[in-house]
Every structure is written in structure tokens, then in C-alpha cells.
N, C-alpha and C positions, 0 to 999 in steps of 0.2 A: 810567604808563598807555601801553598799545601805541595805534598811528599803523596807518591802513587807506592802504594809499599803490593808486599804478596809474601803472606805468609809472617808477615813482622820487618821484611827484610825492604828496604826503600830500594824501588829498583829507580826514579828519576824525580827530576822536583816535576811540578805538575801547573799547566795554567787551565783556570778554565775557563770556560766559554757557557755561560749557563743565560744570557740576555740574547734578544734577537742579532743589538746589532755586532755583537762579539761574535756570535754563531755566525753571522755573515762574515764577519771581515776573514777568523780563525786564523788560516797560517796566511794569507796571501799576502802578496809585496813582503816578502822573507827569503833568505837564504838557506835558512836553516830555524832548527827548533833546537833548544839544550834542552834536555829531556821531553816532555809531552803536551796535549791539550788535550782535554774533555770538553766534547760537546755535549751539551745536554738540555735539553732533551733533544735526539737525534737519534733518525734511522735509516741514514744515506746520507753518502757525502761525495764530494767530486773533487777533483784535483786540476780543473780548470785554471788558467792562468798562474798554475802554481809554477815555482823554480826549481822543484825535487821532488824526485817519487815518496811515496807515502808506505808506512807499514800504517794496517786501520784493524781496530778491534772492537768489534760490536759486542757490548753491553746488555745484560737485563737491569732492571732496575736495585736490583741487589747486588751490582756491581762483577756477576759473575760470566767469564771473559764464552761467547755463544758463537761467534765468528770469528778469523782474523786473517788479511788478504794482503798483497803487498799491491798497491795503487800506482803506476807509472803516473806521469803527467799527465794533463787534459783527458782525463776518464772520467763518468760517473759510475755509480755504484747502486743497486737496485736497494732497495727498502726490506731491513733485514724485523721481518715482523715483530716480532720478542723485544726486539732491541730500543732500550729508553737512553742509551748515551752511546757514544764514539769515539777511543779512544785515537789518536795520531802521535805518531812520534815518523824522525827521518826512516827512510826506508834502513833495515840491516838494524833498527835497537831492539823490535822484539827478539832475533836471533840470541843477541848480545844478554837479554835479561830471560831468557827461557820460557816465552811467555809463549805458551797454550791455551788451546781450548778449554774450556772448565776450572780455568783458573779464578781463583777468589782475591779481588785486589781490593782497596781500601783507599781510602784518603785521609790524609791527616796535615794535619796545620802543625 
């Protein structure tokens, strides 16, 4: 399982979602996420029939963090131009990992 680090430091393990039907399914029929998902390639996402709000972090293609919104249940989200992925984790983990705007995150196996 890949690791979402920032700055060398793992802030969650990471799944991702980079096939159509993964993109679709993502978090839904879930309680919960232990650490994150990447979608990708993605620039809008909705929380439609999901069971828990969303923290959502749009992506450029260099992985560097250009958005990040906190998504209650059943919302969509408009198309964030720039943005080639979409991070998600439960609502209140960016808080918890200090994750900002301009931030530079990584993947790693």
C-alpha cells in the first residue's frame, strides 16, 4: 500500500483510485477511510450517497496541494481547473496533518 508523505514525513497510507471504475465507486458504501484516496485523474468530486463528510484536496499534476474544502454529505464540487487528482481523507485529517495550500506531497510504496 503507497504512503502520502509531505516534506519526507508520512502523513497517511494512501489508496488510490487512478481506473474509471475505482474513480467511480471511491469512498462510497464506507464508514470511514484509515488514512486517504487519490483520485486521479480528477477535478470535481461529490459526496453523494456518501456516510461522512469529506476534507477534499485538489491537485496539480505535480502533486502540489492548489485547493482544499471540507465537503459535508450529498454536495457536489465544481471543477477545479489546474487540478489533475483529488485527494480525500474523513473530514477533521487535513487539520490533524497540517495540510495546506502549497503544500508538496509525494507517494511512495
Amino acid at each position: 500500500m503507497p504512503w502520502l508523505l509531505r516534506d519526507g514525513e508520512v502523513l497517511a497510507s494512501l489508496e488510490l483510485a487512478d481506473t474509471r471504475p475505482a474513480r467511480r465507486r471511491g469512498l462510497l458504501r464506507r464508514d470511514g477511510i484509515e488514512g486517504a484516496m487519490l483520485l486521479r485523474p480528477a477535478r470535481s468530486v461529490h459526496s453523494l450517497g456518501m456516510r461522512f463528510p469529506l476534507d477534499v484536496a485538489w491537485c496539480d499534476d505535480d502533486l502540489v496541494v492548489l485547493r482544499v474544502a471540507r465537503l459535508p454529505r450529498h454536495r457536489l464540487t465544481r471543477p477545479v481547473p489546474r487540478a489533475h487528482s483529488v485527494l480525500e481523507a474523513e473530514a477533521g485529517s487535513f487539520a490533524r496533518w497540517n495540510l495546506t495550500v502549497g503544500d508538496q506531497l509525494e507517494l511512495q510504496d
